[in-house]
C-alpha positions, 0 to 999 in steps of 0.5 A: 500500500505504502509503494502505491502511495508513493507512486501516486504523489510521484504522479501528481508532482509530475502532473504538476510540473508538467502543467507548471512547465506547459505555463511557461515555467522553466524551473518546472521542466528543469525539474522535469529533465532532471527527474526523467534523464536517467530512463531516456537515456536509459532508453536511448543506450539500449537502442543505440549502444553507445553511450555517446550518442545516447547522451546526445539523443537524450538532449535531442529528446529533451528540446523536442519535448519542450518544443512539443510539451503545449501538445500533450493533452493529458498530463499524467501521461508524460512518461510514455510520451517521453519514451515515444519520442526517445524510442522515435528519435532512437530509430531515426538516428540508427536508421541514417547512422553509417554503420559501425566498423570493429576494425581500424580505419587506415586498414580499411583504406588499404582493402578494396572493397566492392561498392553496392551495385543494383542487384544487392539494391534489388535483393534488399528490396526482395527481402523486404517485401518477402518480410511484409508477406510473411507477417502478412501470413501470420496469425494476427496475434502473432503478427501483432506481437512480432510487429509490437517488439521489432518495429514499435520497440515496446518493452516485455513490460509494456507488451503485457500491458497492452496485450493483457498477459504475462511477461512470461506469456509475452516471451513465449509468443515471441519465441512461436511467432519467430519461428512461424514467421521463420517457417512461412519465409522458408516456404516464400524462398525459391527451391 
């Protein structure tokens, strides 16, 4: 009883600040940073795997949460609409980053490697919409669960809240529709 009292006058001092910060008070938002930092960038490292850039990704989060903090409608939910924009600004910012090499630079240079040509384009697209038929194929729940995880990127947490069901149950599902979708890709494959 005593936790679920703390955490509704944690909620009521957020939903205070975040009305004081929608007014035009400054201190409150600052107050507001401070108190969420921690799980953005949290958040962020898990997304992105590097502390570096979580930690601009976080200062990204906070200036578009402050652009954008007259929008939100009801306060009391600050928290998930914070991770919204954190978990968004994680998939833009991995999407258009290069991607990352293990080895050193100047021994990279030294190598010839072969550029993208058209057919590795085709066949990243084929893979692509052979992916959009296989979840297409699937059973809705599964499809749901799979989309929920890899493409929403919601927490076991938050999956067995929205589908009702135990974290257990949640892993569970994840792990059958990983393998039904693995059987239905099979079967799009050319023999």
């Amino acid at each position: 009883m005593a936790r679920r009292t703390i955490a509704i006058m944690d909620t009521w001092e957020t939903t205070d600040l975040v009305r004081a910060a929608q007014a035009g008070n400054r201190d409150a938002f600052g107050l507001l940073v401070r108190r969420f930092e921690p799980g953005v960038f949290g958040t962020a490292v898990r997304r992105l795997r590097n502390r570096t850039e979580a930690a601009e990704l976080t200062q990204d989060v906070f200036v578009q949460a402050f652009r954008k903090l007259g929008q939100l409608r009801e306060p009391q939910r600050f928290a998930g609409w914070l991770k919204r924009i954190t978990i968004r600004l994680a998939i833009n910012r991995a999407v258009r980053r290069p991607p990352e090499f293990a080895h050193d630079p100047a021994l990279l240079g030294s190598r010839n490697c072969p550029k993208a040509t058209p057919l590795d384009a085709l066949l990243t697209g084929e893979r692509a919409d052979q992916l959009r038929v296989g979840l297409r194929r699937l059973r809705e729940l599964d499809r749901k669960t799979l989309l929920a995880f890899y493409f929403e990127g919601q927490s076991l947490v938050e999956m067995s809240d929205r589908f009702s069901s135990p974290i257990g149950t949640i892993k569970r599902r994840l792990h059958t529709a990983r393998i039904r979708l693995r059987e239905v890709l099979s079967q799009l494959q050319p023999a």
